[in-house]
N, C-alpha and C positions, 0 to 999 in steps of 0.2 A: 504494500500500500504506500503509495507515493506520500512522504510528509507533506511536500506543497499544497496537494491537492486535499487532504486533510483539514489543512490549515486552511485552505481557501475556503472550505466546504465548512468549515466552525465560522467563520468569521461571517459570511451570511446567515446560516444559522444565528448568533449571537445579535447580530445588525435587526433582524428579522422579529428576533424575540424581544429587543431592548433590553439582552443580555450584557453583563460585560465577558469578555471572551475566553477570562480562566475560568468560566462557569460553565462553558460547552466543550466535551470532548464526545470522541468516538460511541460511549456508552447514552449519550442524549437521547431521547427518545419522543413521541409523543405524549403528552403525559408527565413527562418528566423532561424539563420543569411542567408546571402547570400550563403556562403559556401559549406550548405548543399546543394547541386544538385544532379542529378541524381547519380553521378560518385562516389561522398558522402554517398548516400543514400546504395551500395550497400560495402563499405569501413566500414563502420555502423556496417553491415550487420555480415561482413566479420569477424570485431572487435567483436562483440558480440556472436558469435558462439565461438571465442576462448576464451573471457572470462567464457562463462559459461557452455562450452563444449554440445551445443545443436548443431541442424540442423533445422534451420528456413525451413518453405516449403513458397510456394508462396504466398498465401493465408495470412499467416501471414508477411511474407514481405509487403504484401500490405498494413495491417490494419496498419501499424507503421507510420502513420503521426504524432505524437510528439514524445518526451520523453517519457510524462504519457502516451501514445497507447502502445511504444516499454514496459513498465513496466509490462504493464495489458498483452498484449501476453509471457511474461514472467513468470509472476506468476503464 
């Protein structure tokens, strides 16, 4: 697992939640924090296509139950 992309992939995360960024790691999940909710999950989503200029289909929306899931549908 790439650190950068990690790192890239916490930092929206964290921007997303109005985290600060040593509160988001690999283990983050929905739910934890609370934050993350549905409306979260798809703000996420949202964030991470313009970071890394993809197009998520649903399928992989779905599989993103943590940080390290959104990494691994990344790489």
């Amino acid at each position: 697992m790439s650190e950068d992309l990690l790192q890239r992939v916490c930092r929206v995360v964290a921007e997303t939640l109005n985290l600060p960024p040593a509160q988001v790691n690999g283990q983050t999940s929905p739910g934890n924090p609370e934050q993350w909710d549905s409306f979260a999950q798809l703000s996420i989503v949202l964030g991470l296509e313009q970071e890394f200029g993809v197009s998520l289909s649903p399928e992989q929306v779905e599989a993103m139950t943590s940080v390290d899931a959104i990494v691994r549908e990344l790489s």
